[in-house]
C-alpha positions in Angstrom: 9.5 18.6 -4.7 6.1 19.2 -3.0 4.1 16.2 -2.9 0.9 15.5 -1.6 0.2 11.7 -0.3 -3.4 11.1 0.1 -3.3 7.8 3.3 0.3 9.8 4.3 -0.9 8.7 8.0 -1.2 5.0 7.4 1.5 2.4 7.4 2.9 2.4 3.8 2.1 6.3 3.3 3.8 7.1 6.5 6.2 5.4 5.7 6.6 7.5 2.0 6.2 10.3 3.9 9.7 10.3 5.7 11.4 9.4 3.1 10.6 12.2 1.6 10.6 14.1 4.0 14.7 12.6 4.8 15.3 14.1 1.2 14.3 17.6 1.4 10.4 17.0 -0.5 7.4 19.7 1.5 5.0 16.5 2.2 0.7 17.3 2.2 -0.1 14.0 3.3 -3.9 13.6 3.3 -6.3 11.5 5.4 -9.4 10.9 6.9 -8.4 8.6 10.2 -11.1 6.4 9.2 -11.7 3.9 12.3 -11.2 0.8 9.9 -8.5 0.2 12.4 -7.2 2.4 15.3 -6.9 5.8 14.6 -4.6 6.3 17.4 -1.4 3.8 15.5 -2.1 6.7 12.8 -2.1 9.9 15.2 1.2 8.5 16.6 2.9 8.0 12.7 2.0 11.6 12.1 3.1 12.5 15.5 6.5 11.8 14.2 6.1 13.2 10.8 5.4 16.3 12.3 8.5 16.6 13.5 9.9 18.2 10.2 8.8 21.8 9.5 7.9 20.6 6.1 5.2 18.5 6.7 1.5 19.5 6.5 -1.3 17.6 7.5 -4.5 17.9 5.3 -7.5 16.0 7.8 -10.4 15.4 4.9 -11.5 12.5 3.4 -10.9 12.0 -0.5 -14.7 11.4 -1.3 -15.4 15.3 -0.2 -12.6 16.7 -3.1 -13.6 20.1 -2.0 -13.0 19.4 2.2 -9.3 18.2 0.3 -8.9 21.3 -1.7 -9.7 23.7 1.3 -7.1 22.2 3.8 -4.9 22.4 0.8 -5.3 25.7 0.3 -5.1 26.9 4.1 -1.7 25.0 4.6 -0.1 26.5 1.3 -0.4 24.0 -1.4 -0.7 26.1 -4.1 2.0 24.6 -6.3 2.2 21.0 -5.9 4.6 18.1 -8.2 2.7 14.7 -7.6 0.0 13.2 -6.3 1.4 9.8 -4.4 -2.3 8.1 -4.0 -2.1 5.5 -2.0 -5.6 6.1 0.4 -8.0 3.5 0.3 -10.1 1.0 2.2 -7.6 -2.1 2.1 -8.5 -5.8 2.5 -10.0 -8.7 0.6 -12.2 -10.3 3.0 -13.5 -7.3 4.3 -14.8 -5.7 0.8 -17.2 -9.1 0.3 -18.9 -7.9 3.0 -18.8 -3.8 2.5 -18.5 -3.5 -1.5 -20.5 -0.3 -2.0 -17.7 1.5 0.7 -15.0 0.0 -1.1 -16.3 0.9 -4.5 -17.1 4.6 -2.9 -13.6 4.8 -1.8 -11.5 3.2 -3.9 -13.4 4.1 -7.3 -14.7 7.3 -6.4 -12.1 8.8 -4.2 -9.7 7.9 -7.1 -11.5 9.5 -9.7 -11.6 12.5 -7.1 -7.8 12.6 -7.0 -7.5 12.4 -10.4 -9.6 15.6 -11.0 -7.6 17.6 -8.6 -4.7 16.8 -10.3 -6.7 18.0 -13.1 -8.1 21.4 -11.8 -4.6 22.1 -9.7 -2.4 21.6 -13.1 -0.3 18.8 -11.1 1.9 17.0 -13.9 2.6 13.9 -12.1 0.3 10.9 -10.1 1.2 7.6 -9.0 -1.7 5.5 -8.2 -1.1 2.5 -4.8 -2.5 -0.9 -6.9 -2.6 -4.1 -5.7 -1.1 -7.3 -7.0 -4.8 -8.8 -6.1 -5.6 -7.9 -9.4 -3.7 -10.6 -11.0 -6.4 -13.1 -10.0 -6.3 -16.8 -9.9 -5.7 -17.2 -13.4 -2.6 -15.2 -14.3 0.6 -17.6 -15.3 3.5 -17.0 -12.5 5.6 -14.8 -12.7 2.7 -11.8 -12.7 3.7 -9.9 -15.5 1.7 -6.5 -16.3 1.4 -7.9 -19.7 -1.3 -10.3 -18.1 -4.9 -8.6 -19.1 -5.8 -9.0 -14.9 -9.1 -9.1 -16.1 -10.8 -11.8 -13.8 -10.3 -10.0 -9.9 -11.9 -12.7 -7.6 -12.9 -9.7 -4.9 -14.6 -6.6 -4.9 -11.6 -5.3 -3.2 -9.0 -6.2 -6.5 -11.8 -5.3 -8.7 -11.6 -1.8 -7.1 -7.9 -1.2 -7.8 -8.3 -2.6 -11.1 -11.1 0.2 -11.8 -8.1 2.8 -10.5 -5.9 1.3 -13.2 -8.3 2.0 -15.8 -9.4 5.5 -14.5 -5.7 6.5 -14.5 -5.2 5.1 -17.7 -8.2 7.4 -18.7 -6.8 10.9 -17.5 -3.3 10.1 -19.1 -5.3 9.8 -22.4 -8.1 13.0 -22.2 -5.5 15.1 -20.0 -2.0 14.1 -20.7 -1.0 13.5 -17.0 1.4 11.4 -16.3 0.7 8.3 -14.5 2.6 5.5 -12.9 0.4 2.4 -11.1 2.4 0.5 -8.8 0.5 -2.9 -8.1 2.0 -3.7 -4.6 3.0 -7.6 -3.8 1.8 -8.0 0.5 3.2 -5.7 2.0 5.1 -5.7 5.2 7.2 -4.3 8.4 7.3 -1.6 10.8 3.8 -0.1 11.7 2.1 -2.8 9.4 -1.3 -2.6 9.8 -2.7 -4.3 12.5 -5.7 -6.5 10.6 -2.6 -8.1 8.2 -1.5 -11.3 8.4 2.2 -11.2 10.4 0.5 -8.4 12.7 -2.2 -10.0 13.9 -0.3 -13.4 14.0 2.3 -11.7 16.0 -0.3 -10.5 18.4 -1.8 -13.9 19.1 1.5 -15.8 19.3 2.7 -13.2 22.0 -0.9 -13.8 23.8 -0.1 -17.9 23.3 -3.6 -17.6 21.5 -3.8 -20.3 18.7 -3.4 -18.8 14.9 -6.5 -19.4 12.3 -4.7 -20.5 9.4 -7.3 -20.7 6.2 -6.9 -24.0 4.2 -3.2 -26.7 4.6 -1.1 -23.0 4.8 0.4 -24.2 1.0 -1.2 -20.6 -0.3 2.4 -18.5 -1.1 2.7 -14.6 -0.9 5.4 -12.7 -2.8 6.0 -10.7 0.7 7.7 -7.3 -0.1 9.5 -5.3 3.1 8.1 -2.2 3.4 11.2 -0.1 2.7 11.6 -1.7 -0.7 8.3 -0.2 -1.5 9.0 2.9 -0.7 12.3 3.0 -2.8 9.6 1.6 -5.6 7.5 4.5 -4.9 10.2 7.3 -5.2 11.3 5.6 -8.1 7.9 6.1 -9.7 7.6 9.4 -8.6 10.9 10.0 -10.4 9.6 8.4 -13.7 6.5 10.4 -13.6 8.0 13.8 -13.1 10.3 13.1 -16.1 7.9 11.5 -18.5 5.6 13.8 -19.0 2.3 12.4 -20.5 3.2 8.7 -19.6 1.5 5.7 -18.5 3.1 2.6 -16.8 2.2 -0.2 -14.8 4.7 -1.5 -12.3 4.9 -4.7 -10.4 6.8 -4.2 -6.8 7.5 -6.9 -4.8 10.5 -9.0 -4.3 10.0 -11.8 -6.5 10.3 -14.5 -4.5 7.7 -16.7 -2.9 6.9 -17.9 0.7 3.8 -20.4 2.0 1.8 -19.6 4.7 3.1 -22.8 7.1 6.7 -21.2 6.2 5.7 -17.9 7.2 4.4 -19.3 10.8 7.4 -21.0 10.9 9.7 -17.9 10.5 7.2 -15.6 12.5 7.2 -18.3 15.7 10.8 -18.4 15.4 11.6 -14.3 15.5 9.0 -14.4 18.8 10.8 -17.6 20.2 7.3 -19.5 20.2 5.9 -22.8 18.9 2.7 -21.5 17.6 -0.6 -23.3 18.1 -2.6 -23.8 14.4 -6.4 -23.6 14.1 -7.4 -24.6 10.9 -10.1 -22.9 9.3 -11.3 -23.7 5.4 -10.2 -21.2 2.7 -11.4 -18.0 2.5 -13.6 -16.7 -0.9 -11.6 -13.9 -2.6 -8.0 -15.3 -1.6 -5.5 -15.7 -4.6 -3.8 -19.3 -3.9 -0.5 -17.4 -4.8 1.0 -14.2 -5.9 4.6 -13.3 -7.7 6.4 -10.8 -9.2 8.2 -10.4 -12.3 9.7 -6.8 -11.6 12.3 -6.4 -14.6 10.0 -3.5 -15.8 10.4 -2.0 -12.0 13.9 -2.2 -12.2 14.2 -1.0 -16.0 12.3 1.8 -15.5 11.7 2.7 -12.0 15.6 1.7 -11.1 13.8 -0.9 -8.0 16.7 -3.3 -6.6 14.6 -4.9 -3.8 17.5 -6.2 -0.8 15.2 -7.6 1.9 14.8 -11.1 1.9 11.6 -12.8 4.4 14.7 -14.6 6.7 15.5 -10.7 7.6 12.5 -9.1 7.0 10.3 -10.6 10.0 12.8 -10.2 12.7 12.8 -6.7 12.0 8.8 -6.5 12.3 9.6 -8.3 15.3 11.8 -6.2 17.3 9.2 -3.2 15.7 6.8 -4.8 17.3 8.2 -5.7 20.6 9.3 -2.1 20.8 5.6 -0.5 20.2 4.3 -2.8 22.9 6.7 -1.8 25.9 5.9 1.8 24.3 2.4 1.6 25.2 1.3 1.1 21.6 
């Protein structure tokens, strides 16, 4: 296939890039390097992407949709399968503070992608949602039966909007859309603002952890490479249902607390970690969980990473990148 990945330099669409890449796929991965966070941990993921001569990089941002469609023209995407769409600006607490960038990116960047997949003829587009959009008051387990009609942050009313818009374009243009609503995601080349990053970061610098509220919030934490076997199942759904529109919960269906997640964290780095406590944060869910039986009916998703292995693994990632210089 040739597939273009708009955020194909950060950590989960780098990560989407190899793998398709490791099958045979001619990868267009789009991005801006915005400085939200180091540009440089970006540079060095592409860096190793461009290893494989079929791998193009496209350096636009997706709010100037012409800047996008003139670096795909000049590295040869004439013909493309699917759009993977998985750029945004990412993070709850940040988007109280910087709504009208989130809404520009997130809502109109989307809408942006969607029209190239429009004007290009490109059958297939799977859309990076959030499982923020479940709220507070959906029942657990988050089914995408729920209406996720009450986000609690600009941020999860943003991906929400990109639900709708896709929703849209399947209906006036017959594209076929899959939104993957993605359950905290985590591993190698995580982000560095994200929780077991920056935790990581302070526990190797025997700083002492903020931990917002009595660390009884749970995550439905999802390994990064069970994602990205969600995403290439969704990409596998779209290209064969043309005309189709599904949501799709990813994440591994199982529940840890913050204080658990210390816990496992400190014990991968061989530290006792020092707590701050700090009161709860507005916009944080108190909990989020998956039901995936529709990602493994449809999509074929069989999650295999459980937290107890998932964090040593960031670990020795992490360890690794520091004696690497980054």
């Amino acid at each position: 296939m040739r597939a273009i990945v708009t955020g194909g330099a950060g950590f989960i669409g780098s990560h989407v890039c190899q793998r398709l890449l490791d099958r045979g796929d001619t990868v267009f991965a789009v991005d801006s390097f915005d400085p939200f966070y180091d540009p440089a941990i970006k540079r060095a993921a592409v860096a190793s992407l461009a290893r494989s001569d079929r791998f193009r990089l496209v350096e636009a941002d997706i709010r100037a949709p012409d800047a996008v469609a003139a670096g795909l023209d000049a590295a040869g995407g004439g013909s493309i399968d699917v759009i993977v769409h998985l750029a945004a600006r990412a993070g709850v607490r940040p988007s109280l503070e910087q709504p009208l960038v989130y809404s520009q990116v997130n809502v109109d960047g989307t809408v942006a992608m969607l029209e190239l997949a429009r004007a290009r003829s490109i059958p297939a587009f799977v859309f990076g949602s959030s499982s923020s959009v479940y709220g507070n008051s959906a029942p657990v387990p988050f089914s995408e039966e729920d209406a996720a009609a009450e986000p609690i942050s600009p941020y999860a009313a943003t991906k929400r909007a990109g639900e709708l818009l896709c929703r849209t374009w399947t209906h006036l243009y017959g594209l076929s859309c899959v939104c993957l609503r993605f359950f905290t995601v985590y591993g190698p080349r995580q982000r560095p603002d994200l929780a077991i990053h920056k935790f990581a970061r302070l526990m190797a610098a025997g700083e002492p952890i903020p931990l917002f509220g009595d660390g009884s919030t749970r995550r439905d934490y999802t390994y990064v490479d069970d994602i990205v076997q969600g995403v290439e199942g969704a990409i596998s759904y779209a290209a064969t249902h043309p005309g189709g529109f599904e949501i799709v919960n990813l994440g591994e269906s199982d529940t840890v607390t913050l204080s658990r997640l210390v816990e496992l964290l400190g014990g991968a780095m061989g530290v006792d970690p020092r707590i701050r406590r700090l009161p709860p944060q507005p916009g944080d869910v108190e909990r989020t969980c998956a039901d995936i039986s529709r990602a493994r009916s449809l999509l074929g998703y069989a999650p295999t990473t459980r937290i107890e292995e998932g964090i040593p693994r960031f670990v020795e990632w992490f360890r690794a990148s520091r004696e690497g210089g980054g």
